[in-house]
C-alpha positions as CSV (number, residue, x, y, z in Angstrom):
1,X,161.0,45.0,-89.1
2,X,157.9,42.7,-88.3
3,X,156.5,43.2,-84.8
4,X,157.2,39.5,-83.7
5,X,160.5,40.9,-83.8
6,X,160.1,43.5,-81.4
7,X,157.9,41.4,-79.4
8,X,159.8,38.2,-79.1
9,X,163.4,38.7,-79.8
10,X,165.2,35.8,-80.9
11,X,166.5,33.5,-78.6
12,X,167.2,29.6,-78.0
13,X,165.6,27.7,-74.9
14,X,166.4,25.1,-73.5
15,X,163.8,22.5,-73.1
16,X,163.3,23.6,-68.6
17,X,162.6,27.1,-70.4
18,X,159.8,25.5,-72.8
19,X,158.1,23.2,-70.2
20,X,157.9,26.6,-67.7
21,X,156.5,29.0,-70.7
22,X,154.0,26.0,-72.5
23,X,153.2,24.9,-68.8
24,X,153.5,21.3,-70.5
25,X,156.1,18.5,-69.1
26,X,159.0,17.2,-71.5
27,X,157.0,14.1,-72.3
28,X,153.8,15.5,-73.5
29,X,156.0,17.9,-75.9
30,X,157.8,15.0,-77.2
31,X,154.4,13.7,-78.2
32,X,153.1,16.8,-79.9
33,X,156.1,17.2,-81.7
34,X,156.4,13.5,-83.1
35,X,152.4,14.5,-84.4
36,X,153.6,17.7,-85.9
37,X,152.0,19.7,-83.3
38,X,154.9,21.6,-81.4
39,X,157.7,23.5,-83.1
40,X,160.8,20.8,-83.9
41,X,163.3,21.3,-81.1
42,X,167.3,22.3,-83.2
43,X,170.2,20.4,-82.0
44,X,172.8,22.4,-80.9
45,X,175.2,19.8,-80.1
46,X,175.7,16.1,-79.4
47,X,174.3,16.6,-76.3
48,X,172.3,20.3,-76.6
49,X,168.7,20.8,-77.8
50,X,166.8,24.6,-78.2
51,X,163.6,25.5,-79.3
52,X,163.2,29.0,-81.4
53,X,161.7,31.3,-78.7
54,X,160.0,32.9,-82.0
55,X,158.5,29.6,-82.7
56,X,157.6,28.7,-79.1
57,X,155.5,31.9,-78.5
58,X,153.5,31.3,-82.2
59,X,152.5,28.3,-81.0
60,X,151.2,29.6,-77.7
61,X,149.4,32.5,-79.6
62,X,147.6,30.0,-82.2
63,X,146.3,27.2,-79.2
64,X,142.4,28.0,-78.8
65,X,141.9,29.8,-75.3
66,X,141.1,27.8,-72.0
């Protein structure tokens, strides 16, 4: 089992829960992910987007430190 595994288990957030963890608001994500530079959010329903926890911590690990 890789250790992402154990350290982020899977789980699908809702875009409140990505803005609170990035520390970004909804608008700035929607621009880095048009450029390709957030994770792609996965619809869930006609009305329901999540974002891959798993996905959403990778990219917080590979952003160069403050």
């Amino acid at each position: 089992m890789a250790d992402t595994a154990i350290d982020f288990p899977e789980r699908a957030l809702k875009e409140r829960e990505v803005e609170q963890i990035v520390g970004l608001k909804k608008s700035r994500i929607r621009e880095l992910e048009a450029a390709g530079e957030f994770p792609k959010r996965r619809v869930f329903g006609a009305r329901s987007v999540r974002w891959l926890r798993s996905e959403i911590m990778e990219y917080i690990q590979t952003r160069p430190a403050a």
